[in-house]
C-alpha positions in Angstrom: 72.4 -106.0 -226.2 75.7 -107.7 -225.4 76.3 -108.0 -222.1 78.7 -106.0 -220.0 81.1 -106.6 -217.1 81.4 -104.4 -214.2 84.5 -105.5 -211.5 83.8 -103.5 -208.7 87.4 -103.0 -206.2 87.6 -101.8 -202.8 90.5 -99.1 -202.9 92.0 -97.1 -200.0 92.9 -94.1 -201.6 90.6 -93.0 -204.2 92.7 -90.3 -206.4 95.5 -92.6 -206.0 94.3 -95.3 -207.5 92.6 -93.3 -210.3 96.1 -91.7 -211.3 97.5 -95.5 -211.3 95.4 -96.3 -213.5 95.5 -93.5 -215.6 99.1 -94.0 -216.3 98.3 -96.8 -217.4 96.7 -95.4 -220.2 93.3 -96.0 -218.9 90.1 -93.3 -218.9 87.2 -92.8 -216.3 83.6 -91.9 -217.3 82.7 -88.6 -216.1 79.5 -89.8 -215.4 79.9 -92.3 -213.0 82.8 -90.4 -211.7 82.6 -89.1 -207.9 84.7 -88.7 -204.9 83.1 -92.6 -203.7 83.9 -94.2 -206.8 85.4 -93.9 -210.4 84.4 -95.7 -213.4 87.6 -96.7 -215.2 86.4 -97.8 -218.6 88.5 -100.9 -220.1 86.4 -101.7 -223.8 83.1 -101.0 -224.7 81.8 -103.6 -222.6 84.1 -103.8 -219.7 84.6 -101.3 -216.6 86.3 -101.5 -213.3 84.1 -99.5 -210.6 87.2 -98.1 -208.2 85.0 -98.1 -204.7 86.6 -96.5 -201.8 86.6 -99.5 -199.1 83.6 -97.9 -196.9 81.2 -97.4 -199.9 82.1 -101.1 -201.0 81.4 -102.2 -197.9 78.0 -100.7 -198.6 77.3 -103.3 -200.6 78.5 -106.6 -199.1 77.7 -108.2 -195.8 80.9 -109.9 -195.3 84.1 -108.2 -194.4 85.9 -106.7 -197.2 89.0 -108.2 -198.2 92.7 -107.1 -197.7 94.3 -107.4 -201.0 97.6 -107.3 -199.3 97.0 -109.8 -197.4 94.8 -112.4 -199.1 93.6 -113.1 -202.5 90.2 -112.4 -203.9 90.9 -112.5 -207.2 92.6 -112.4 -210.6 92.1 -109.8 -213.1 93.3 -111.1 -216.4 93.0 -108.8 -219.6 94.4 -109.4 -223.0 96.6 -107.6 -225.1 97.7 -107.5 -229.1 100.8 -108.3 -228.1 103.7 -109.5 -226.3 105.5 -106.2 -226.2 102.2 -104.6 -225.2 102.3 -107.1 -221.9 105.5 -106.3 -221.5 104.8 -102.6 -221.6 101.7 -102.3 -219.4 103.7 -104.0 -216.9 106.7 -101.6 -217.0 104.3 -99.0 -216.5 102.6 -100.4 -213.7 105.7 -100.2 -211.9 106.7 -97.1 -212.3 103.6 -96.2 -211.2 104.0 -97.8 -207.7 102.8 -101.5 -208.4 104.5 -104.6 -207.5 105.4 -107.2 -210.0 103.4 -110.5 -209.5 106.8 -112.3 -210.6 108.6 -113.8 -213.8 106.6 -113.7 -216.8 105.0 -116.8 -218.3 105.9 -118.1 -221.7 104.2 -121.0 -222.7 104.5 -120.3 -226.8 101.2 -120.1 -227.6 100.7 -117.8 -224.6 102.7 -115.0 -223.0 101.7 -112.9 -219.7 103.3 -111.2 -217.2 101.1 -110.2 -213.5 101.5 -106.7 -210.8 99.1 -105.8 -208.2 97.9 -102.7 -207.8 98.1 -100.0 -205.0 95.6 -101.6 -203.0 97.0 -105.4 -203.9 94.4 -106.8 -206.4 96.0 -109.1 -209.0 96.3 -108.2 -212.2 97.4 -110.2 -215.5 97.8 -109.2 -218.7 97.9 -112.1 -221.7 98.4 -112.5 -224.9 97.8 -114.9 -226.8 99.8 -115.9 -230.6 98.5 -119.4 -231.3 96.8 -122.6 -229.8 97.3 -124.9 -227.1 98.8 -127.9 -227.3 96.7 -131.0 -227.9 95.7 -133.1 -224.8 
């Protein structure tokens, strides 16, 4: 069985979020779907559980993070390509997210970065060729 990846996020206002996401383009699964948490699915093998912050904190022992304020982490998913990272950002924004800055060109690579509603970092990538030798 390949293995799967499940990002779990704090987020302060469940429906919210869900509809951000949504016009992104993204789906939930009904079935791990509830008023605590949403399973947005990305691929076959990769979901973002959408926790509201007090069931998160359900899980942890340490404080849960601030997005806006610090950090945690960054979400990087690829696309086919560079108009498609282009596009998933334009969308973000419209949909309330803040751009994470200038995108990144580096030839072989293109990517561009928002966060969220509830801050969390995300990247989208894509990649045309190889790195440059060392």
């Amino acid at each position: 069985m390949a293995t799967q990846m499940f990002l779990n996020l704090p987020c302060k206002d469940l429906p919210k979020s869900k509809a951000f996401f949504e016009s992104l383009g993204y789906e939930f699964n009904p079935q791990f779907t509830d008023d605590k948490g949403a399973c947005m699915v990305v691929s076959d093998s990769i979901y973002v559980m959408l926790l509201t912050r007090e069931f998160f904190g359900t899980f942890v022992k340490k404080p849960v993070a601030d997005a806006h304020q610090t950090i945690e982490a960054i979400t990087c998913l690829s696309v086919d390509s560079r108009e498609a990272v282009d596009d998933i950002h334009a969308k973000a924004l419209k949909a309330g997210a803040t751009s994470g800055g200038d995108p990144q060109d580096y030839g072989f690579m293109y990517s561009r970065a928002f966060q969220d509603l509830d801050g969390h970092q995300w990247e989208y990538v894509h990649m045309s060729g190889e790195p440059p030798q060392a």
